[in-house]
C-alpha angles and dihedrals in degrees: 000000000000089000095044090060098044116057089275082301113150112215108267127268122197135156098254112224100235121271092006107085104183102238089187089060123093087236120169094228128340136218140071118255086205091070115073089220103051089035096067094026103105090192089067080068088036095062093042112117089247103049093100098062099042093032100178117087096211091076083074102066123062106230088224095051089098095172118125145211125201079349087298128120109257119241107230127030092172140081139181127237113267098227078068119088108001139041086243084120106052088061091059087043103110103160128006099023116226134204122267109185133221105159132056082227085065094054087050101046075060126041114288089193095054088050132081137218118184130014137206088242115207112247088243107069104023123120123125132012104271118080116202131224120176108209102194087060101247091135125016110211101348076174121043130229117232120272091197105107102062095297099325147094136207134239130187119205136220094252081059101258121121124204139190124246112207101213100231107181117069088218080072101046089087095161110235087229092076090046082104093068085060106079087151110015111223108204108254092234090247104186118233095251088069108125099215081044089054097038094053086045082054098066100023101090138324128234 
């Protein structure tokens, strides 16, 4: 609908510096659920790109994402991939170049099915919108998925359909209590051969 409504353009994704949400940006959503502040401030959902057209902020927020700020539930538990809304990713492309995509038009040149849009982020790492996957392997997960839903996270796609994603691998059943101890997440230097790390690659982008 967003796109429909905007030239094909898909709402804007960026990594967001940290306390300095560009208001003059298209941006899907803004804040930074690291910050107390953001993190309980529901305008911050209000003046996203896609607000009008899911215009509750509790869809925001996942009921099982149980993490507070200031003792106070925090506003958004999702983020979009980051090879979705903006070219961020082509300037960190070194070999095998991958797709990002704008347009609606450039969803559908690829499978709209096979990409993803939003995912259940794990409390840990969550702070702005964008979530990053590097393509060429040079940080698994240098976000991580959620962990909340019995050791799974969802994912919606870019056809509409949302699936869940069954975390196989203990190294990724980081339980979302100890997230407070993550002020700044470090990657867990996953290594490449990591099945959940395959298996969210795979349906990321396309060359």
């Amino acid at each position: 609908m967003y796109a429909a409504d905007n030239g094909g353009w898909l709402a804007q994704n960026v990594p967001l510096a940290e306390e300095l949400w560009p208001v003059g940006t298209n941006a899907w959503v803004y804040g930074n659920m690291k910050n107390a502040s953001d993190a309980t401030n529901a305008l911050l959902i209000k003046i996203g790109e896609l607000f009008p057209y899911t215009p509750q902020t509790g869809a925001y927020h996942c009921p099982a994402d149980t993490i507070l700020a200031g003792g106070m539930p925090r506003v958004r538990s999702y983020s979009m991939n980051s090879w979705i809304g903006s070219r961020e990713m082509d300037a960190l492309q070194t070999l095998n170049p991958f797709r990002t995509f704008l347009k609606e038009s450039d969803l559908a040149a690829a499978v709209p099915s096979s990409v993803w849009v939003h995912i259940d982020e794990h409390p840990a790492s969550l702070n702005d919108g964008w979530f990053e996957v590097t393509m060429d392997d040079a940080t698994p997960f240098i976000k991580l998925a959620a962990s909340r839903h019995q050791n799974a996270y969802g994912l919606s796609f870019a056809d509409g359909h949302a699936e869940v994603y069954h975390l196989r691998t203990i190294v990724m059943q980081i339980p979302e209590a100890q997230a407070a101890a993550f002020s700044v997440f470090t990657p867990l230097g996953i290594p490449a051969s990591n099945p959940d790390w395959i298996k969210l690659r795979q349906v990321t982008t396309s060359p």
